[in-house]
N, C-alpha and C positions, 0 to 999 in steps of 0.2 A: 391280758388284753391283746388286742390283734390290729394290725397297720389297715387303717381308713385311706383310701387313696383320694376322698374327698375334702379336699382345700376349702377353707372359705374363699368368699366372693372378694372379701374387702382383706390385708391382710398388711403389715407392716414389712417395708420391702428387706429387714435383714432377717429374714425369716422363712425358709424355707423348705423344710422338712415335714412329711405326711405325719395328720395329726393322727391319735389311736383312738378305735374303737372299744369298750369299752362298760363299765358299768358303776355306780354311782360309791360301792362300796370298795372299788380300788382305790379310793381316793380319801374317801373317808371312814370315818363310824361312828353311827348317831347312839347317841347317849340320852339318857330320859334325865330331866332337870327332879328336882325332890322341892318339898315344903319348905315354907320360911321360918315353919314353926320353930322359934326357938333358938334363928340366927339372925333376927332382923331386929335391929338398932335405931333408932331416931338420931338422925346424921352420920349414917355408918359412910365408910370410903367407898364402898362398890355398892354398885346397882343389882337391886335384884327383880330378874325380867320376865314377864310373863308375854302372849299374845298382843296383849294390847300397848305394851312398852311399860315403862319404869311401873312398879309398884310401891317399892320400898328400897330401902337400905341396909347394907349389912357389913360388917368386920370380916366374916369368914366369904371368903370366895368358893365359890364349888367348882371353880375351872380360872386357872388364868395364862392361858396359852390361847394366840389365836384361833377363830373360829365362826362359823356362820353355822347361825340357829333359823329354828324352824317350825310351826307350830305343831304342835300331837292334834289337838284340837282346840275348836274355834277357829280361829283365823289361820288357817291354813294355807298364804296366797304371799305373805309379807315375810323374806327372810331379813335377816338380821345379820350383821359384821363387826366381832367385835375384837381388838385386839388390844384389850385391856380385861382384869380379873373381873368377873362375876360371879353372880347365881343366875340362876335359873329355876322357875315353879315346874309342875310335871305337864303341864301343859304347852309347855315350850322346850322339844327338843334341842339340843346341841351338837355339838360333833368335835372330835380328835382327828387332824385333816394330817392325813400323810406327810412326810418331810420331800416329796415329790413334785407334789404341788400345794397353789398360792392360794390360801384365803381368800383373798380381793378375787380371783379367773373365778374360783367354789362360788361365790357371794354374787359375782354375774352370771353365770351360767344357772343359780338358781331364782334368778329373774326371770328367764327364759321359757320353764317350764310351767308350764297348765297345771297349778297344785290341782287344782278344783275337781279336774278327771281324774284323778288319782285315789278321791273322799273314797276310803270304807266305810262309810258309816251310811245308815237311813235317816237319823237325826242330826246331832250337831256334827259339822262337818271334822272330819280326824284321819290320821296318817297313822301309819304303824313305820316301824322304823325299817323292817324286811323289806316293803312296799319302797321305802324312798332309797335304800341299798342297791334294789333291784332295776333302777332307773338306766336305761341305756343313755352314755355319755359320750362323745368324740373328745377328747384333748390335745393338746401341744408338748412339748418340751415346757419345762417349768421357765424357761426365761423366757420364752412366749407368753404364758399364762402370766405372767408378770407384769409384762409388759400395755398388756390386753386389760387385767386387774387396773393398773394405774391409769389406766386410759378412762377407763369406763366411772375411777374414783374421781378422775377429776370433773370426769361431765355430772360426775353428782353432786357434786360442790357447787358446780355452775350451775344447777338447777335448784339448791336448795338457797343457792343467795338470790336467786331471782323469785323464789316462793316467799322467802321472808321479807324482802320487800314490796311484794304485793300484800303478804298479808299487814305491815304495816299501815301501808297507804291506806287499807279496807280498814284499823281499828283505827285510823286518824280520820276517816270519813265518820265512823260512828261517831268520835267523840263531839266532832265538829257538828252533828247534827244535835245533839244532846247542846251544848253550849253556842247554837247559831241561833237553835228557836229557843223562845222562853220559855220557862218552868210553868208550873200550874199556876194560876195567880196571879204570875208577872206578867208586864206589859214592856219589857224589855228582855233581850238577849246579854247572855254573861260575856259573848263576843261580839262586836260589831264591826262590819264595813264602815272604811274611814269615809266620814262627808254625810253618815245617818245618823239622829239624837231623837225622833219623832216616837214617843208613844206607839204601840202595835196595837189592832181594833180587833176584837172577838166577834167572828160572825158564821154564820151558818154555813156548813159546808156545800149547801143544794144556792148558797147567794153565789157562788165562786163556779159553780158547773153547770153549763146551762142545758148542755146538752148532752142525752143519750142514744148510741148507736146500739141497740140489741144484735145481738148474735145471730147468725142462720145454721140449719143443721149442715152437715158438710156437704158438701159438694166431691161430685165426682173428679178425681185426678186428671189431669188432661195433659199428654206430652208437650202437645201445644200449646197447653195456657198459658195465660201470661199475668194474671193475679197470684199472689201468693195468700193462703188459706192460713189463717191465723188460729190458734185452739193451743190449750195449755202447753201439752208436748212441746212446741216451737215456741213459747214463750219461756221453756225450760231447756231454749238452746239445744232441742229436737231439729231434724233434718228438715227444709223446708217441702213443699212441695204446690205445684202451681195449679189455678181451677182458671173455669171459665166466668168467675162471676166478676158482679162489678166492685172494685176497690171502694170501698165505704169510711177506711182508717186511716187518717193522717199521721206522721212520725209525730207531730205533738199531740196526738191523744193520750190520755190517761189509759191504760187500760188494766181491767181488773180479773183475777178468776173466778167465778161466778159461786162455782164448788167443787166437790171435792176435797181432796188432802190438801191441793193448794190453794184453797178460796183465802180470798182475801189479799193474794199476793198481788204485788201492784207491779207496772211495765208502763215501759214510755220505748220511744223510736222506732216501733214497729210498721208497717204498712202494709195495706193490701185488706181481703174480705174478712170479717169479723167471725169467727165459730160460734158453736152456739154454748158453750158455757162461758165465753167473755162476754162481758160490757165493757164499751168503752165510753168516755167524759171527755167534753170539751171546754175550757172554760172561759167565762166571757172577755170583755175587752180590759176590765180593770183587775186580772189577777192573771198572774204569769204563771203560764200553763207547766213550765219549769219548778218553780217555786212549790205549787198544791202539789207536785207531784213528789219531790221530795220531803215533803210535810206531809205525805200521804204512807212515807216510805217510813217514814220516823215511826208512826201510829199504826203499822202495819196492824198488828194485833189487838187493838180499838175497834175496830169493825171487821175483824176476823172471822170468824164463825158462828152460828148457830142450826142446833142439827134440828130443822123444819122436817124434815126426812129422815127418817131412823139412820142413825149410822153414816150418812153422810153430809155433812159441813157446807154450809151456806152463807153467803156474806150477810150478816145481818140487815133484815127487811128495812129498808124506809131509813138507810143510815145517812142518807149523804140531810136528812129534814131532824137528825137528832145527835149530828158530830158537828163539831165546831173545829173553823182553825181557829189562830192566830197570824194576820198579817199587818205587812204596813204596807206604804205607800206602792203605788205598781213602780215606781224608781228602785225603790231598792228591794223588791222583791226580785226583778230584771236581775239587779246587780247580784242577788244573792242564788237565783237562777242559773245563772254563766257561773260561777266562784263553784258550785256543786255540780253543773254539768264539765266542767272542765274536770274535775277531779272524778268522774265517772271513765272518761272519755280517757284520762290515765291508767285508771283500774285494766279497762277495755284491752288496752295497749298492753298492759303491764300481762292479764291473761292469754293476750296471744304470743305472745312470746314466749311465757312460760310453756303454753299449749306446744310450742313450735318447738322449741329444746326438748320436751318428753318424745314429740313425734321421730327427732332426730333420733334421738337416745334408742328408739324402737326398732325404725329401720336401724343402725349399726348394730343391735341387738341380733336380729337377722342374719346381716351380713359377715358378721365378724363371727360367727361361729355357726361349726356344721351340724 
């Protein structure tokens, strides 16, 4: 290896020695994983790992010194840190990492890299082990890399408790949709808001929407404009962008995908001109525009598709004159309205935050290594 006279940007201030240039195999040497055949246990102690993470179990380890794995093929993009005994399938490379340097510095720094330009292959995407040898690398002194490793371990911690509890809060909205509306049958919910006992009334979905705003085909971009253009993309948390037409969509419209892979998927809080594969639903004075919409979200798949179009997916014809909900009184549909828009409104928060600690994690990604 040969002395890099470039520093990173960002760097811990007892630290200051040029890191080295270099190559992927001074540090390591990837090793090919083997079959389970034959050492895989039902409740074995160690994990045995493939691409996509755990498959099975096992008693025999094929490696138990730390190390960061790597996919041969398939998923080529996600490495892996393990510093406990495993296996490993032949699909998922490993590595013997030098006594020079850290696992954890190996295991960021192959965050960093573009596995995906790297694919040999013309079909499933695959690594050879020469290839990821061959990798040019800058490093530190090992209590650098250490230090750098620990750093980067802890902002995954913080990232992975603030992913588990988003994804809590999302399987405690599903359930709570499941036990807020009733079952098929029932005319009551297995949970209820305190201060409601009233019977729920089965009625047609076209009694609850009165209105519909049909789509237009796009409009031309405008630096100027000041409408925002509405179409699946940006209902799928796509980039915005703004036309000259008139705003026709209110934040409480219902709005729907028309087709496509995503037909049938439902959206609320948006504003601005309608595209032309959404509809969007207004609904009248006595049902809370809140309420059908998370009852719309529950039955996503009730009026999901039908392929009217060879091969492409359509919201089933004439659904809102042959789906039914179930609701009660507009009182406590209001109340049960705000109880799931508030728990959205948390999801919301809880995803930009998560968003905002990966963005961090990125830039230092960057910065913290040449």
């Amino acid at each position: 290896m040969t002395i890099n006279n470039n520093t990173p940007d960002i760097r811990f201030s007892q630290f200051s020695d040029d890191w080295i240039k270099g190559e992927v195999k001074d540090v390591l040497k990837i090793k090919s994983g083997m079959s389970q055949r034959g050492i895989e246990v039902t409740g074995g102690i160690y994990p045995i790992l493939a691409t996509g993470g755990e498959i099975g179990r096992t008693n025999t380890p094929l490696y138990d010194k730390e190390s960061v794995l790597i996919g041969r093929k398939g998923t080529i993009d996600k490495p892996y840190y393990m510093d406990s005994p495993f296996w490993t399938v032949d699909t998922l490379f490993y590595s013997e990492i030098s006594e020079d340097a850290s696992g954890l510095f190996i295991f960021t720094l192959f965050q960093k890299i573009q596995w995906r330009k790297l694919d040999t292959s013309t079909g499933v995407p695959s690594l050879t082990s020469s290839t990821i040898h061959s990798i040019p690398i800058n490093i530190p002194k090992k209590s650098e890399q250490i230090a750098i490793g620990k750093y980067f371990q802890h902002i995954d911690k913080t990232i992975a408790t603030y992913r588990s509890k988003y994804k809590k809060v999302k399987n405690l909205k599903v359930t709570l949709l499941s036990k807020m509306f009733p079952q098929a049958e029932k005319k009551q919910p297995e949970i209820r808001l305190r201060g409601f006992s009233a019977d729920w009334v089965e009625v047609k979905l076209e009694e609850t929407l009165l209105e519909q705003i049909k789509g237009k085909a796009q409009f031309d971009k405008l630096s100027n404009g000041v409408v925002e253009y509405l179409d699946a993309a940006r209902l799928n948390k796509g980039k915005p962008f703004l036309c000259n037409a008139k705003s026709d969509v209110k934040q409480s419209d219902i709005l729907i995908i028309w087709d496509g892979s995503n037909a049938g998927k439902v959206y609320k809080g948006f504003e601005g001109a309608l595209g032309s594969t959404l509809k969007a639903y207004r609904t009248n004075e006595k049902y809370n525009s809140e309420f059908i919409f998370q009852h719309l979200l529950k039955n996503e798949k009730v009026i999901f598709a039908e392929f009217r179009t060879p091969n492409i997916p359509h919201v089933v014809k004439d659904f809102t004159s042959s789906y039914t909900v179930i609701a009660p009184d507009i009182e406590e549909q209001t109340a049960i309205g705000q109880f799931f828009k508030q728990l959205d409104d948390t999801l919301a928060l809880q995803a930009k935050q998560l968003k905002a600690l990966e963005n961090i994690k990125q830039s230092l990604l960057a910065k913290m290594f040449v």
